[in-house]
C-alpha positions as CSV (number, residue, x, y, z in Angstrom):
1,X,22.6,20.1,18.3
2,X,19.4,22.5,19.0
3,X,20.9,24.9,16.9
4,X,20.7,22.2,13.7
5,X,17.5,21.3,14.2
6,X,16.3,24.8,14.9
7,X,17.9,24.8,11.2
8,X,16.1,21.9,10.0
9,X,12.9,23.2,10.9
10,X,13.0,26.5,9.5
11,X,13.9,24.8,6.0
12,X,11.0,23.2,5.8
13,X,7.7,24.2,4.0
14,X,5.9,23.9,1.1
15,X,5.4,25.2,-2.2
16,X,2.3,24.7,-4.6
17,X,1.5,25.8,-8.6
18,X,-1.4,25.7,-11.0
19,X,-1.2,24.5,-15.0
20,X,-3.8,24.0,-17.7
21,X,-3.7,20.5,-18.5
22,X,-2.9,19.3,-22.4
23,X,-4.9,17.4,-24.8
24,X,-4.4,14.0,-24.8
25,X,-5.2,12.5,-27.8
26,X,-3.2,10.4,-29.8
27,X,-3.3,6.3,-28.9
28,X,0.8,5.8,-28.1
29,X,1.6,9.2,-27.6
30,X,3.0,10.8,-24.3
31,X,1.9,14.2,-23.7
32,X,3.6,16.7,-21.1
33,X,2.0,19.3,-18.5
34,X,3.9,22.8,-18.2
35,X,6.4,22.3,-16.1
36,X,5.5,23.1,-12.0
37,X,8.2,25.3,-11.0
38,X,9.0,26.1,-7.3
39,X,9.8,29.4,-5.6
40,X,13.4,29.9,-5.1
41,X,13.2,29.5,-1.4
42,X,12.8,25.8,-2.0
43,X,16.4,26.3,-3.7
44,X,18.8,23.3,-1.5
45,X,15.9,21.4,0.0
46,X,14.4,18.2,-0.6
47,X,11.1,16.8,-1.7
48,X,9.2,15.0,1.7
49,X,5.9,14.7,-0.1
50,X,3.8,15.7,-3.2
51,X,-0.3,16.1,-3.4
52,X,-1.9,16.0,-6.5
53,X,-5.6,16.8,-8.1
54,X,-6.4,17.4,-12.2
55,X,-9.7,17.4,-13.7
56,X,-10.9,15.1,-15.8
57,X,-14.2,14.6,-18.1
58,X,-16.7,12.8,-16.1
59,X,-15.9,8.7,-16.7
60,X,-12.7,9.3,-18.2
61,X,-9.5,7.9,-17.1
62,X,-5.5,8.3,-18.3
63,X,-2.5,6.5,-17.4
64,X,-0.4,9.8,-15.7
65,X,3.2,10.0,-14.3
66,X,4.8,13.0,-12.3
67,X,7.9,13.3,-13.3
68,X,11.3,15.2,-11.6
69,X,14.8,15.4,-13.5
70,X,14.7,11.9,-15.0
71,X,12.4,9.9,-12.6
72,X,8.8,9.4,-13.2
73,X,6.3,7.9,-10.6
74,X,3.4,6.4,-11.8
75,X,0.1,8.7,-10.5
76,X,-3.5,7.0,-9.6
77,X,-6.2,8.5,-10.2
78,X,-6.5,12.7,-10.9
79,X,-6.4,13.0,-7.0
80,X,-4.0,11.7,-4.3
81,X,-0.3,12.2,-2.7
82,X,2.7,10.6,-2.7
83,X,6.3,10.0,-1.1
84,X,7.9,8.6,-3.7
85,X,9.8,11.6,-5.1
86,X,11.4,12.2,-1.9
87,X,14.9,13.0,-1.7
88,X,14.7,14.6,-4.9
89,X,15.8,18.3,-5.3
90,X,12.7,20.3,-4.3
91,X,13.2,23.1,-6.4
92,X,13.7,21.3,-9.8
93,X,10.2,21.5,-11.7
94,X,7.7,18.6,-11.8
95,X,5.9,17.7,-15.2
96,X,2.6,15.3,-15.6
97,X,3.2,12.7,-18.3
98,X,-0.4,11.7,-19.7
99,X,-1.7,9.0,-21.8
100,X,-4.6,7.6,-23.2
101,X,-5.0,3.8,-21.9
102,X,-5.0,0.9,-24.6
103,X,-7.5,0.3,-26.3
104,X,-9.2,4.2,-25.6
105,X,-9.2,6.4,-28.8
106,X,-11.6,9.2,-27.4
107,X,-9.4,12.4,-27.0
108,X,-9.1,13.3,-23.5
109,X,-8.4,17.1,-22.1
110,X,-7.2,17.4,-18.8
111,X,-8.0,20.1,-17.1
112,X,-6.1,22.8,-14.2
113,X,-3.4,20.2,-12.3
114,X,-2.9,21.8,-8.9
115,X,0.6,20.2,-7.0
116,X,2.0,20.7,-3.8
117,X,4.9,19.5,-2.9
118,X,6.4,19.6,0.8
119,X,10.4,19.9,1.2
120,X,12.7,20.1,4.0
């Protein structure tokens, strides 16, 4: 029993990547981050927790999702964390789904999303 936790513990860590941020600009319209790819070390393990942070124009807000395979959690505010994607596969890439609000016409560019995301 040591010997699996021993196991457990040294398949933990944590991985982190950098993308330029798109232009959000069309009222309706979904527009997608590069994908966030992990290291291959993460290969088998799951997601415990993902940190976020993206610029955005001072004043400005969009309606953002991070997205894994097919599941998308909703994202408040350009910084912050979450444990909703865990369980999911830790080394399939995450994508940022942005969106200008209603009613907001104003393009919008987003600017370097940083994520890390902590597996086991």
């Amino acid at each position: 029993m040591l010997l699996a936790s021993c196991a457990a513990l040294a398949a933990a860590g944590s991985w982190s990547g950098t993308v330029d941020g798109p232009r959000v600009a069309g009222a309706g319209r979904i527009y997608l981050s590069a994908p966030l790819t992990a290291p291959a070390v993460a290969t088998g393990a799951e997601i415990r927790s993902v940190r976020w942070r993206f610029a955005l124009p001072p004043g400005r807000t969009l309606a953002a999702e991070l997205c894994v395979d097919r599941r998308c959690v909703p994202v408040k505010g350009a910084r912050g964390a979450s444990e909703a994607l865990a369980g999911q596969p830790a080394a399939a890439p995450l994508q940022f789904r942005f969106r200008l609000p209603p009613g907001q016409r104003t393009p919008v560019q987003v600017g370097a999303i940083q994520l890390l995301v902590d597996y086991r």
